[in-house]
VEXDREN-2710 file (C-alpha; in Angstrom, 1 decimal):
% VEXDREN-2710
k/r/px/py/pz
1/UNK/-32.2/17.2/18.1
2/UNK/-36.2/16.6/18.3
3/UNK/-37.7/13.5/19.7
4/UNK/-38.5/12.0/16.5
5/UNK/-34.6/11.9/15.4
6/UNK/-33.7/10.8/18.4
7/UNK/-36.1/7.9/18.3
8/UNK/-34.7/6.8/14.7
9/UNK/-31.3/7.3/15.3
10/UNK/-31.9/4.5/18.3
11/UNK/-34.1/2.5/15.7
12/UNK/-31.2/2.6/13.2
13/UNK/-29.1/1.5/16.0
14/UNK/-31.1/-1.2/16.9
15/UNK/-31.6/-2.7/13.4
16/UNK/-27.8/-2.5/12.5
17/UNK/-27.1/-4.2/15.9
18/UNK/-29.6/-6.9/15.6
19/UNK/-28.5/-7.6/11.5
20/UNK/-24.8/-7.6/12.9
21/UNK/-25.7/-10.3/15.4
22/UNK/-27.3/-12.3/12.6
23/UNK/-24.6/-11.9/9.9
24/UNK/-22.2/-13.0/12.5
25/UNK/-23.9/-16.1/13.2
26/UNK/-24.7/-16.6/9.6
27/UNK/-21.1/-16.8/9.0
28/UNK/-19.8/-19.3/11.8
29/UNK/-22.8/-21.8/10.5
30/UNK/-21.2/-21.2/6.9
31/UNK/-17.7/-21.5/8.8
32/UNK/-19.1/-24.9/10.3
33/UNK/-20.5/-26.1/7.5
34/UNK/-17.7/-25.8/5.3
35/UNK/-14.5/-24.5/7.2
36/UNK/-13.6/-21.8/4.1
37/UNK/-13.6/-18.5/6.2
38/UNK/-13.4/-16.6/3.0
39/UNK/-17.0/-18.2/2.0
40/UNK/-18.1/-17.3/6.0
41/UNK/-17.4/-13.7/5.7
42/UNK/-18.7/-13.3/2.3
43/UNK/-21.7/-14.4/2.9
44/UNK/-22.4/-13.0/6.5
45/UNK/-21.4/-9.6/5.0
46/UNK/-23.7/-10.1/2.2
47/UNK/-26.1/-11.1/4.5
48/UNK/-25.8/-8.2/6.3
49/UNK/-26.1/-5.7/3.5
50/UNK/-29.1/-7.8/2.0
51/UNK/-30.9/-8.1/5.1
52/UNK/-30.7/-4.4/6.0
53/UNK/-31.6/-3.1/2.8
54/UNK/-34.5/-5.5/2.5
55/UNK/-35.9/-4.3/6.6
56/UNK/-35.8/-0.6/5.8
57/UNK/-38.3/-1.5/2.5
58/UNK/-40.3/-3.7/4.5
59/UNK/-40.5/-0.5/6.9
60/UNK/-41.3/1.9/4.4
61/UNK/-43.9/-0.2/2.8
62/UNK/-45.9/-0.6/5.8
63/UNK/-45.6/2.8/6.4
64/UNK/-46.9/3.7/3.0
65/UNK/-49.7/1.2/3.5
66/UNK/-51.1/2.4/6.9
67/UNK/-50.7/6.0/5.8
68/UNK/-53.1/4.9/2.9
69/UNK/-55.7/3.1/4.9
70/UNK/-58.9/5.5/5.1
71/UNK/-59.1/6.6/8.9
72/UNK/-62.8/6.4/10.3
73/UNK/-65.3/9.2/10.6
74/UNK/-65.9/10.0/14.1
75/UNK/-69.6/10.8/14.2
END
């Protein structure tokens, strides 16, 4: 395994561990709000999908936009 896939395997990692933790507390303040655990898992898990899908694009587009930019001319 190179660096580089090693490095996004651990990015991957991160992201699904950090949307976990926010699902999760998504759906005990839908929990709180209205006691329907049903509604609470729905929507943390929807959250979690959503909000995953929704980080890698965000990723990708700023990747495509830096690798656009026109690097300077050393002189």
């Amino acid at each position: 395994m190179d660096i580089y896939s090693a490095k996004y395997d651990r990015s991957m990692l991160r992201i699904l561990v950090y949307r976990a933790v926010g699902a999760i507390i998504t759906a005990f303040i839908i929990y709180a709000l209205t006691g329907t655990l049903a509604l609470a898992i729905g929507v943390g898990a929807i959250s979690l999908v959503a909000k995953t899908i929704l980080y890698y694009l965000h990723e990708k587009v700023w990747i495509f936009i830096t690798s656009r930019r026109e690097k300077p001319k050393r002189s």
